[in-house]
C-alpha positions as CSV (number, residue, x, y, z in Angstrom):
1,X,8.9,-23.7,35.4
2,X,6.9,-23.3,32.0
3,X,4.6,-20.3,33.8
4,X,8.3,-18.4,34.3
5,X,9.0,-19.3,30.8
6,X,6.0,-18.2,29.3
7,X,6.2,-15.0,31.0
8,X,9.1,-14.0,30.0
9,X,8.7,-15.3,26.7
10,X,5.4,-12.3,26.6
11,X,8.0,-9.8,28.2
12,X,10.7,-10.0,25.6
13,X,7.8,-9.9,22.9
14,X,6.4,-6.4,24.6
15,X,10.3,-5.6,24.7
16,X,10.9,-6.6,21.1
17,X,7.5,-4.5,20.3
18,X,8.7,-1.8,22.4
19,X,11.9,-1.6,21.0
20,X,10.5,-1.6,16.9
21,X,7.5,0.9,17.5
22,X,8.9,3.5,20.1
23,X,10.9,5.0,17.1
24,X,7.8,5.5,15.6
25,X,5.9,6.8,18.0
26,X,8.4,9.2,18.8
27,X,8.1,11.2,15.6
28,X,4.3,12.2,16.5
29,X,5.3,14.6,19.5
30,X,8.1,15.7,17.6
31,X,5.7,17.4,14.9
32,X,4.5,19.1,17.5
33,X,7.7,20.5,18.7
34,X,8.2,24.2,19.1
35,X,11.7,23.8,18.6
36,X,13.8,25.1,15.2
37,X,15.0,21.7,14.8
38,X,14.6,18.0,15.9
39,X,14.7,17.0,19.3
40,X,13.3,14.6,21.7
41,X,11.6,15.2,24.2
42,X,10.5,18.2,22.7
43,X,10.9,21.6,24.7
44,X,7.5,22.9,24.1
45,X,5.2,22.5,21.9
46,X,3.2,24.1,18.9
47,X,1.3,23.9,15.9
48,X,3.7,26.1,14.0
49,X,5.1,22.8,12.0
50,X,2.0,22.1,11.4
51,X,1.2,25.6,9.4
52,X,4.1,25.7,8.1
53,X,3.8,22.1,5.7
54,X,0.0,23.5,4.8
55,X,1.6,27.4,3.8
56,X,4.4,25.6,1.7
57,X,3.4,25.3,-2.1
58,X,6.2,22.6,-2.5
59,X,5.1,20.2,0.1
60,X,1.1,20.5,-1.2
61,X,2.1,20.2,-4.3
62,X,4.0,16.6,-3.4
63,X,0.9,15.5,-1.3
64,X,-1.1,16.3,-4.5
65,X,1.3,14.3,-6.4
66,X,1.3,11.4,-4.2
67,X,-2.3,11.1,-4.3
68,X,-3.1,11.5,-7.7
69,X,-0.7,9.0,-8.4
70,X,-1.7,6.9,-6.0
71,X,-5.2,7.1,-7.0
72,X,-4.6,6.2,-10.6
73,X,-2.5,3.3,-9.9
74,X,-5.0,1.7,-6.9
75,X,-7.3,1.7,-10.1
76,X,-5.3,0.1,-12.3
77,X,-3.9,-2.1,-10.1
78,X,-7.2,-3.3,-9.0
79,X,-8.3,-3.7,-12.5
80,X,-5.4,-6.1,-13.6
81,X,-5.0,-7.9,-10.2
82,X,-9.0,-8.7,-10.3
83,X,-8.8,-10.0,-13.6
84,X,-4.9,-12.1,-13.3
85,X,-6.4,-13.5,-9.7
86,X,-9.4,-14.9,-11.7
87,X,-7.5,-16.4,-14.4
88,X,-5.3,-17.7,-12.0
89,X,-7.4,-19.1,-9.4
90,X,-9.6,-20.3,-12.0
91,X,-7.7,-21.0,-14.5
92,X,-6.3,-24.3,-15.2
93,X,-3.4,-24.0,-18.3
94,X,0.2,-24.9,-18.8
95,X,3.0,-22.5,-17.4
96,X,0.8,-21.0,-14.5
97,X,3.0,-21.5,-12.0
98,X,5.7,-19.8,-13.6
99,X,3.3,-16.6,-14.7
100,X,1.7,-16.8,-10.8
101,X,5.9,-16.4,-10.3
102,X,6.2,-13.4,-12.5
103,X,3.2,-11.6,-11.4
104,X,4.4,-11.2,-7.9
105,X,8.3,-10.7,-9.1
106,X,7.8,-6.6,-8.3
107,X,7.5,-8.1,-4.7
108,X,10.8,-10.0,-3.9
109,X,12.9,-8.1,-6.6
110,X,15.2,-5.4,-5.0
111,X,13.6,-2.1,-6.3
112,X,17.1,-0.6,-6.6
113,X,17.7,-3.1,-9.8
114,X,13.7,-2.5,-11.2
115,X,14.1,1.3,-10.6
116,X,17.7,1.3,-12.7
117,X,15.6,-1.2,-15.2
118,X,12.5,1.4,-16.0
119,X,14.7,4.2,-16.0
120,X,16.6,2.8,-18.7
121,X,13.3,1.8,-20.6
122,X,11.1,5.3,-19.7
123,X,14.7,7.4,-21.0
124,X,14.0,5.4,-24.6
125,X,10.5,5.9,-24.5
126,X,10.6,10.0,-23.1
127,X,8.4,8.8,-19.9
128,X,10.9,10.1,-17.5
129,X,9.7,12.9,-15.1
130,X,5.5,12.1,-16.5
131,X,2.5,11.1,-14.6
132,X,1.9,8.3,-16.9
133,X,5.3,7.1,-16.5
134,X,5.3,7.0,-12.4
135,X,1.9,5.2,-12.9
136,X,2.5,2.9,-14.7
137,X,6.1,2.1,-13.0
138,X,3.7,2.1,-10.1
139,X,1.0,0.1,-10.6
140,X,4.0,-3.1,-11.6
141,X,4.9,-2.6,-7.6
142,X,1.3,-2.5,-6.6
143,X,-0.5,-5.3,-8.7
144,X,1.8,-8.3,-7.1
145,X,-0.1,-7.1,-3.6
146,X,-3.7,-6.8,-5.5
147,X,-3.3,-10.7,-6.7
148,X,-2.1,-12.1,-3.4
149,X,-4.6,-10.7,-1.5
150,X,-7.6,-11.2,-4.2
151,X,-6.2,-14.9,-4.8
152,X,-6.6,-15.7,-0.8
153,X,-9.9,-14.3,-1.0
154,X,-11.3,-16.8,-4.0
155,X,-9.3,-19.7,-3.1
156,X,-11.7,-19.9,0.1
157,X,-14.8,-19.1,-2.0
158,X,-17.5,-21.9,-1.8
159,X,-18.6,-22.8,-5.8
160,X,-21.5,-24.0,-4.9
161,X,-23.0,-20.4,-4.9
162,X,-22.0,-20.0,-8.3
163,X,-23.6,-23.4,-9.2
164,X,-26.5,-22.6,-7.6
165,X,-27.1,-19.2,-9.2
166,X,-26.0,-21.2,-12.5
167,X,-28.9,-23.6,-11.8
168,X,-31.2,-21.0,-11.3
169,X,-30.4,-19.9,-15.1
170,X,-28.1,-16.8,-14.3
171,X,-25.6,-16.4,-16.9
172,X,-22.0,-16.5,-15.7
173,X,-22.1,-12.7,-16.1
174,X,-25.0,-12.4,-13.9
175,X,-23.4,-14.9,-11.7
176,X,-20.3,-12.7,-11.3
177,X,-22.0,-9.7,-10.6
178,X,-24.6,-10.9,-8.0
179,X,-22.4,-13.7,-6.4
180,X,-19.3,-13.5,-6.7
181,X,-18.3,-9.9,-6.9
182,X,-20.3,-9.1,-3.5
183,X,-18.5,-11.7,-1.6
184,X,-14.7,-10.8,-2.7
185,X,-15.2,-7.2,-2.5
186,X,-13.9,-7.0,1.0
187,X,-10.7,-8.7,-0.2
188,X,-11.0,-6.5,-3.3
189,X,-11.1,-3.7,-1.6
190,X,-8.3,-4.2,0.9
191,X,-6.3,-5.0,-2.2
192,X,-7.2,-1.6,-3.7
193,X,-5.6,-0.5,-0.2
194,X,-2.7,-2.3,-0.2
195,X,-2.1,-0.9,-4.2
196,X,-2.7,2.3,-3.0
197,X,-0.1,2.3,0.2
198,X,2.2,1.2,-1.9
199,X,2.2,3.8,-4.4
200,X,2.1,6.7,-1.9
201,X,4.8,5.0,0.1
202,X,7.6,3.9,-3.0
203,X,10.5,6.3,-2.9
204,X,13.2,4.4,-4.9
205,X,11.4,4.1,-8.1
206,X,10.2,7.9,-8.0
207,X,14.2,8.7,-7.1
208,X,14.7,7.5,-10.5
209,X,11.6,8.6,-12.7
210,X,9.7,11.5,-11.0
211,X,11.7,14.4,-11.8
212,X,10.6,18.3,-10.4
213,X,7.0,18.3,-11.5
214,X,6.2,14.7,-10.3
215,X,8.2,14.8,-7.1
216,X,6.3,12.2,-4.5
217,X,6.4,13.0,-0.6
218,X,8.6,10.2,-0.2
219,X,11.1,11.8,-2.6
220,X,10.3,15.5,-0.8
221,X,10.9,13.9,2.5
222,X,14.1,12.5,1.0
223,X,15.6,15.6,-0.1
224,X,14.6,17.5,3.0
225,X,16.2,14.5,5.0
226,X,19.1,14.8,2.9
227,X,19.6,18.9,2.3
228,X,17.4,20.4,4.9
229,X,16.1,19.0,8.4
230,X,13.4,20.7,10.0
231,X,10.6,19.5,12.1
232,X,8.3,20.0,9.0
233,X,9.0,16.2,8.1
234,X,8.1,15.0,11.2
235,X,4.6,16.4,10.0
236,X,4.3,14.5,7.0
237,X,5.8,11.7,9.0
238,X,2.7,11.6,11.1
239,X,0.1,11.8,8.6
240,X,1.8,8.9,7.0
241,X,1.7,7.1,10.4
242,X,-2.4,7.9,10.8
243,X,-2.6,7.1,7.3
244,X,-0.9,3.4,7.2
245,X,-2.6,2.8,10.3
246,X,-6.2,3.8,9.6
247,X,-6.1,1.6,6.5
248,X,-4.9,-1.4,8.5
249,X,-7.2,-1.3,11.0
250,X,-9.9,-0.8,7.7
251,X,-8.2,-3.9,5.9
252,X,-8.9,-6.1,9.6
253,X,-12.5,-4.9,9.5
254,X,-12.9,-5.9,5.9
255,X,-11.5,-9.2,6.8
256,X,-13.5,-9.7,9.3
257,X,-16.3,-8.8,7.6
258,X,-15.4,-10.9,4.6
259,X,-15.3,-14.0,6.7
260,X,-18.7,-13.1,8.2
261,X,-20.7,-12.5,4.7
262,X,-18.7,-16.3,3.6
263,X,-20.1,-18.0,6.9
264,X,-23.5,-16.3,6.4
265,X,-23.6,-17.6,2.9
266,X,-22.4,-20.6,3.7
């Protein structure tokens, strides 16, 4: 009786997998449709989509949006979660549990009520529809993720390294540099992914603040969603898809790489 079980526990798992990535999966052949319009299973295909997104100045110009925004804010991000993780982790003061609450606010408030919030702030301030503006609205989504991940990563970090390199008469600049900087940077670094996929991914916010010059893919897929569908966002579609998916399978090296180098040190 429990082998029956267990199996069909696994085949309503593959069903429930099935049933949440098939949409997903759909959309790659549908890029490569030779159809005017969207359609599954396509009826031949072609890379006409395909040129089409690379000969259109208003989708580059998006993508170039996206990831110079993105770029900008994964630096910030990374800057100010680094720094908030250490105090945090590190830190022992009054209040830090309700600061560590407010840091990663961006993540459980609805971004309909923090996108109404900054545009009311960014129209007193005249940083609607500016680079810095969508940055900087950015970057509050993006740090939370920075933080968590960063936080995980030194909260399993053995201090007897630092000691040891304190013994040794390294200064705790030295120390951070040579010790404990080379063993986070894989949880740094996936951090600085996460910041980034979440910038080149937000829609709601850049619905609010972006404007014509700044328009994000997100918001061009959107509007072409919304006022014209053609198989040209099933392109963009998939390089999102190869995109989330290549930095996953990066972060899951980098984890695994992080919890070699901490065994090895250990």
């Amino acid at each position: 009786m429990n082998f029956i079980w267990r199996w069909f526990f696994r085949l309503f798992c593959l069903a429930v997998f099935i049933y949440l990535i098939f949409p997903i999966l759909v959309i790659i052949p549908m890029s490569f449709s030779s159809a005017s319009f969207l359609t599954f299973p396509p009826p031949g295909y072609s890379l006409r989509w395909y040129e089409q997104f690379l000969n259109d100045q208003d989708w580059l110009d998006a993508a170039k949006n996206s990831i110079s925004i993105a770029v900008v804010t994964t630096i910030l991000a990374t800057t100010l979660g680094v720094l908030a993780s250490m105090g945090l982790v590190r830190g022992n003061f009054r209040g830090k549990a309700i600061l560590t609450a407010f840091i990663v606010s961006p993540m459980v408030a609805p971004l309909i009520i923090a996108a109404a919030g900054m545009y009311f702030i960014y129209s007193k301030l005249s940083m609607v529809e500016t680079f810095m503006g969508m940055v900087l609205a950015h970057t509050v989504l993006a740090t939370p993720f920075v933080v968590v991940t960063i936080s995980a990563t030194l909260q399993s970090f053995d201090r007897s390294l630092e000691n040891a390199a304190a013994s040794l008469g390294a200064n705790p600049v030295t120390t951070f540099f040579k010790v404990t900087l080379p063993i986070i940077t894989p949880g740094i670094v996936s951090g600085a992914l996460f910041a980034f996929v979440t910038s080149f991914d937000e829609v709601v916010i850049a619905l609010f603040i972006s404007g014509i010059e700044y328009r994000t893919l997100p918001v061009k897929m959107f509007e072409g969603i919304r006022f014209e569908i053609n198989p040209t966002i099933t392109v963009v579609a998939t390089f999102l898809i190869v995109l989330s998916t290549g930095f996953l399978a990066l972060m899951e090296y980098l984890r695994r790489r992080g919890e070699a180098m901490r065994g090895v040190k250990s």
